[in-house]
C-alpha positions, 0 to 999 in steps of 0.5 A: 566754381569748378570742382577738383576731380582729382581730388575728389578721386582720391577722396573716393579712393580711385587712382589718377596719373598725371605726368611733369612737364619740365620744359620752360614752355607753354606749348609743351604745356598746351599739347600735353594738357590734351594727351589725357592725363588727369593732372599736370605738375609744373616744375619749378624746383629743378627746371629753368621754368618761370613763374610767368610760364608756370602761370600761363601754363595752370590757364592753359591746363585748366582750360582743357579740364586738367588739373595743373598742379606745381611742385615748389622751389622749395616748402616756404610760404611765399612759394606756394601762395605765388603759384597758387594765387596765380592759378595752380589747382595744388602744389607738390612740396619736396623734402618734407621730413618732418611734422614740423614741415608738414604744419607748415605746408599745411598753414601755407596752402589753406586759408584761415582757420585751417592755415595761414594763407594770405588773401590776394589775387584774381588768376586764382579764381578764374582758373575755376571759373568763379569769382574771388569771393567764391575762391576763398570761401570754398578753396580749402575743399579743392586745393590739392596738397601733396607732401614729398617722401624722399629722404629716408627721413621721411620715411622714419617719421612717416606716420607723424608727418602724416598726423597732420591735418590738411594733407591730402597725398604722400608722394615717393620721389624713388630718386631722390629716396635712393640717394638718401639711402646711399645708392644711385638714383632710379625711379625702381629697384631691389634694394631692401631698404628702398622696398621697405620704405615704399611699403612702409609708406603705403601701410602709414598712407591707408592707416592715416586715410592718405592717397599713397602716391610714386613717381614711375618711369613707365606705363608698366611700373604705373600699372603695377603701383597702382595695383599695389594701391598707391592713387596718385601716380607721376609717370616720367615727364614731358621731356622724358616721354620725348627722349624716350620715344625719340632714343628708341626710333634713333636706335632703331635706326641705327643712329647714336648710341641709343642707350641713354635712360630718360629720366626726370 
């Protein structure tokens, strides 16, 4: 069975980036799986993406020794277990604001007797190149659970949220946090209270032997979190790398506007 070199990274305390990939498309999926990147998550909660494409997407990634990861609609058991028992390697979960909501992320993502995960399916297990039988004894120690920060609530109950057995990052969704806080959505600011609450984070994340993770708008703000120490970095998305690049040539040719962020 195939070992999840992401989380073993960040078991070992090493960084790894990864990107989002947005669009409802298994070859955007094909051609970012060979850029790099260590892992891939497939967005189902803001993209038209289906769980069909999300499928075929996690074979495709994990063909080429890239993690594929899946941010769910929304924390709920049945979303988890559908992408996972059909081939994620983990699931990024949003909105988790309490340790009530992280219990039950947990219990969704781990079979017995860590969780609650049903037995069932066959893509799980050929994405790691074993059998089922294999999978389930061993897939406790290789699934990747990542619980969102993104509502100031979070943040206030961070260190309860992050007492609960299982979870293996914590991740900072800066634009959603932002909104929660009353201020427009960005992936970086000043405000005191957005920088507070990302170290805030970081402190609970080390205390509680956590990866620390953000999502960042750019190979920069990625080199500077990383050296703040958080491990597990989302840079953008597919589609924001390509409006990005594609507003940058258009302005430097003159055409459109050119002033467009890519964001998400």
């Amino acid at each position: 069975m195939k070992t999840n070199h992401v989380r073993a990274k960040l078991k070992r305390g090493e960084p790894s980036v990864g990107t989002w990939l947005t669009l409802p498309d298994v070859v955007a999926a094909r051609l970012m799986a060979r850029v790099g990147f260590d892992w891939l998550t497939v967005e189902l909660e803001h993209t038209p993406v289906t769980f069909e494409t999300a499928a075929n997407s996690f074979a495709i990634v994990s063909a080429c020794n890239v993690v594929p990861l899946a941010r769910v609609p929304w924390n709920t058991g049945e979303n988890i277990k559908r992408v996972l028992d059909t081939g994620a390697w983990g699931v990024v979960v949003p909105m988790v604001n309490s340790k009530a909501e992280a219990e039950a992320a947990v219990a969704s993502t781990r079979y017995a007797p860590l969780g609650q995960r049903s037995i069932g399916g066959q893509m799980h297990a050929a994405n790691f190149d074993t059998d089922p039988g294999t999978y389930y004894a061993k897939a406790n120690d290789e699934i990747l659970l990542v619980l969102m920060a993104e509502h100031v609530d979070a943040i206030e109950r961070a260190d309860e949220i992050m007492s609960v057995p299982g979870i293996d990052v914590i991740f900072i969704g800066p634009n959603d946090l932002h909104n929660s806080m009353g201020k427009a959505p960005a992936f970086d600011s000043e405000h005191k209270e957005f920088v507070d609450a990302v170290q805030h984070i970081l402190k609970t994340a080390r205390k509680r032997g956590i990866a620390a993770g953000i999502h960042v708008l750019d190979a920069a703000q990625a080199k500077r979190r990383i050296a703040e120490g958080f491990q597990f970095i989302a840079i953008t998305s597919e589609a924001g790398m390509m409006l990005s690049k594609a507003q940058e040539i258009a302005g430097a040719l003159g055409l459109g506007a050119g002033k467009a962020d890519a964001k998400y």
